[in-house]
Biotite code that builds the C-alpha atoms (Angstrom):
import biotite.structure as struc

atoms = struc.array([
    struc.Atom([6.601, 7.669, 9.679], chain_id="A", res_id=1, res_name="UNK", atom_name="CA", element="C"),
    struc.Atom([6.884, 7.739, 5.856], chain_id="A", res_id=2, res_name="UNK", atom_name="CA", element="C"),
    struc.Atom([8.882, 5.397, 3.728], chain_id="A", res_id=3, res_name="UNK", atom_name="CA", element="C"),
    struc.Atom([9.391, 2.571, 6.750], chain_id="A", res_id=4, res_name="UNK", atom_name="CA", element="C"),
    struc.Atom([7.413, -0.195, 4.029], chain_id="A", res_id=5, res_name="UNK", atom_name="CA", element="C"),
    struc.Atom([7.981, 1.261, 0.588], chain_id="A", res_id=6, res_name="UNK", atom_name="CA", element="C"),
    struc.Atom([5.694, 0.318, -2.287], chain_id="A", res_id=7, res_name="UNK", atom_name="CA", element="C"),
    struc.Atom([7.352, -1.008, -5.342], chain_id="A", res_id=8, res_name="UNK", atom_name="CA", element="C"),
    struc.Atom([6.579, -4.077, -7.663], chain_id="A", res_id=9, res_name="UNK", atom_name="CA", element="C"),
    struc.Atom([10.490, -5.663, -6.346], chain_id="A", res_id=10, res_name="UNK", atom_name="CA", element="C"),
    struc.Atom([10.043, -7.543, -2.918], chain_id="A", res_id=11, res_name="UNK", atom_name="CA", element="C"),
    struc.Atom([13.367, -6.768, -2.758], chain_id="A", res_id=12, res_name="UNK", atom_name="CA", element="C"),
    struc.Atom([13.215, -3.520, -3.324], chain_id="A", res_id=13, res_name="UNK", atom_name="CA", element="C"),
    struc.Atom([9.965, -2.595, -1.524], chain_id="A", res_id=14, res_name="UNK", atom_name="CA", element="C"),
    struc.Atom([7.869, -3.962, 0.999], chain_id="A", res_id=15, res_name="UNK", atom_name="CA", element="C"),
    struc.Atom([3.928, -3.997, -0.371], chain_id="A", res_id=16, res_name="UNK", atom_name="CA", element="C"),
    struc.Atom([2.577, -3.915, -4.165], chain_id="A", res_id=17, res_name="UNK", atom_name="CA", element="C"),
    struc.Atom([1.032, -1.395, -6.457], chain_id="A", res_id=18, res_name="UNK", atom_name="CA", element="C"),
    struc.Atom([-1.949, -2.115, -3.789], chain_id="A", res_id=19, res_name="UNK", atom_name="CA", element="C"),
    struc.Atom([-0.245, -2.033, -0.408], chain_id="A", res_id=20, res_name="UNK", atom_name="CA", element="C"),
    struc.Atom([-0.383, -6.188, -0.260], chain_id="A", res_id=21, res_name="UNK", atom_name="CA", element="C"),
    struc.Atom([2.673, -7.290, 1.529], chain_id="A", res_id=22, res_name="UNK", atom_name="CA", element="C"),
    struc.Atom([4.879, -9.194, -0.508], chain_id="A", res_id=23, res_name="UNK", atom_name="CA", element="C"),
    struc.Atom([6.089, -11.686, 1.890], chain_id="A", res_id=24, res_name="UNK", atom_name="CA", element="C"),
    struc.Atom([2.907, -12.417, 4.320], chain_id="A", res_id=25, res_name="UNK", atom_name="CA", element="C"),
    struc.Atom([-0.136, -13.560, 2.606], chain_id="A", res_id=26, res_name="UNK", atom_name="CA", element="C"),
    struc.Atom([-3.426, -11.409, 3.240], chain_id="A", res_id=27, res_name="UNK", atom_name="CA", element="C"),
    struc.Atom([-2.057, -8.148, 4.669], chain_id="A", res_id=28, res_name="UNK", atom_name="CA", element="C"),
    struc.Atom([-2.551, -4.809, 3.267], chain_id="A", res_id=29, res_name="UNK", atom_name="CA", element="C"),
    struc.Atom([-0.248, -1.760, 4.631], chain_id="A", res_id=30, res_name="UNK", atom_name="CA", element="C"),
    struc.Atom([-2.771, 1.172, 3.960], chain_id="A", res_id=31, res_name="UNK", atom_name="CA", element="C"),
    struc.Atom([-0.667, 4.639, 5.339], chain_id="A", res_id=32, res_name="UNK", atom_name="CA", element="C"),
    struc.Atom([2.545, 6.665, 5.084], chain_id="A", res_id=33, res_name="UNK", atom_name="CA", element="C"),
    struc.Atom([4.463, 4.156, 5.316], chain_id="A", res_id=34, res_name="UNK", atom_name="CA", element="C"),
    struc.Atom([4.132, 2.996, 1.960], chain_id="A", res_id=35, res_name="UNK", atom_name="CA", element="C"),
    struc.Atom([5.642, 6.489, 0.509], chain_id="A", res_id=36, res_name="UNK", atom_name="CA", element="C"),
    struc.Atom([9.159, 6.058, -0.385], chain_id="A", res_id=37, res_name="UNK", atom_name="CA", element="C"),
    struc.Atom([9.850, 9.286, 0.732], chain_id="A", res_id=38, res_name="UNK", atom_name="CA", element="C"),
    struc.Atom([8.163, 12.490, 2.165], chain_id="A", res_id=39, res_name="UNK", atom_name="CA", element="C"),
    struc.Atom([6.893, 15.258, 0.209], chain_id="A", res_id=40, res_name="UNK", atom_name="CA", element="C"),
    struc.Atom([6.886, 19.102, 1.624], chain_id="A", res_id=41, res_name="UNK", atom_name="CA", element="C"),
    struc.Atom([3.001, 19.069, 1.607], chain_id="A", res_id=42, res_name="UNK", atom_name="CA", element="C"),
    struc.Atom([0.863, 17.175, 4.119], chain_id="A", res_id=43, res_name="UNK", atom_name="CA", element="C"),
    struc.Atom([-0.079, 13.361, 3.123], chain_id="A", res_id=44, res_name="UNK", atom_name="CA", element="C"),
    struc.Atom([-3.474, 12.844, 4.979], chain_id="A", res_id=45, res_name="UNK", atom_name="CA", element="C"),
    struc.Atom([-5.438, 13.315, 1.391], chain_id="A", res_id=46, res_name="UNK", atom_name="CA", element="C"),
    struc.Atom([-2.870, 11.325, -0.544], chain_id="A", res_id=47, res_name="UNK", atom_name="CA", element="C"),
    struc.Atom([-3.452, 8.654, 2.271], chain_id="A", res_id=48, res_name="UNK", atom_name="CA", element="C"),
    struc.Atom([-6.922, 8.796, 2.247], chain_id="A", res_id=49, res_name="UNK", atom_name="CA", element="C"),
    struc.Atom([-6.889, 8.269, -1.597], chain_id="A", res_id=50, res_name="UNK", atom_name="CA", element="C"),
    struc.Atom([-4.318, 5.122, -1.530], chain_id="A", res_id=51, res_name="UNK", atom_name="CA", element="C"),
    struc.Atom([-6.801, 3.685, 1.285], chain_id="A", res_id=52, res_name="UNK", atom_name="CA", element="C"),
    struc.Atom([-10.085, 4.424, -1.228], chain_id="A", res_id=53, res_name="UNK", atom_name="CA", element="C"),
    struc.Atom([-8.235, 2.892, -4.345], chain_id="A", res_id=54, res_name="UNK", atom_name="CA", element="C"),
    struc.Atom([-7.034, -0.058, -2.313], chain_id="A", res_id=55, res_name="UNK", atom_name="CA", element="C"),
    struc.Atom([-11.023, -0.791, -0.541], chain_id="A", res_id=56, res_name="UNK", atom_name="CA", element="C"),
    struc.Atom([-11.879, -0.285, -3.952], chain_id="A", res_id=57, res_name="UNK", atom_name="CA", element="C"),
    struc.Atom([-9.645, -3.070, -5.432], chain_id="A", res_id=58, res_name="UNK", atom_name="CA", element="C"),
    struc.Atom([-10.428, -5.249, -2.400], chain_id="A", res_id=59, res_name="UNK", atom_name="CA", element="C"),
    struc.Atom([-14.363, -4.984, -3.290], chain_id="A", res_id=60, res_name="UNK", atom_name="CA", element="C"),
    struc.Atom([-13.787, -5.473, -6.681], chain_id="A", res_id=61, res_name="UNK", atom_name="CA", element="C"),
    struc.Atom([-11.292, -8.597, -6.672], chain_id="A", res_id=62, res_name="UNK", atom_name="CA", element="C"),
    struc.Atom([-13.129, -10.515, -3.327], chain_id="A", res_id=63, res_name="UNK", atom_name="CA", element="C"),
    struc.Atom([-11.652, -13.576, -3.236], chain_id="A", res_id=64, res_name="UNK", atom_name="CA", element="C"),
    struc.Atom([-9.672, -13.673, -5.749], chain_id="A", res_id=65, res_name="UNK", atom_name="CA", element="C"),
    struc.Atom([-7.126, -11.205, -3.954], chain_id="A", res_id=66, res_name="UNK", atom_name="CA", element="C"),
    struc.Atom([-7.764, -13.406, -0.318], chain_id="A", res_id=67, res_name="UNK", atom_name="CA", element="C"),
    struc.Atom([-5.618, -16.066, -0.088], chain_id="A", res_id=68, res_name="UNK", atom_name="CA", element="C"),
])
């Protein structure tokens, strides 16, 4: 399903950060479609695959600083 935890900077607009952190539990990441805020008319699994890169990436990079 796409769109079901929408990614936005407003927790109460959207459900996870610019990284797919949840705004409201501490420590989870939402890596999928679900962070679209809406489907496109192509398929997602490369855009997904990119948005779960980017986000190990950032995870790597930050360590502990992002781990609560």
């Amino acid at each position: 399903m796409l769109g079901t935890a929408r990614m936005g900077e407003d927790p109460t607009k959207s459900v996870v950060d610019r990284w797919g952190r949840t705004h409201d539990v501490p420590n989870l990441f939402i890596i999928d479609g679900s962070i679209f805020t809406t489907s496109a008319c192509v398929n997602p699994t490369t855009t997904i695959q990119a948005l779960a890169l980017r986000t190990a990436d950032y995870l790597k990079g930050e360590g502990k600083q992002v781990i609560e």
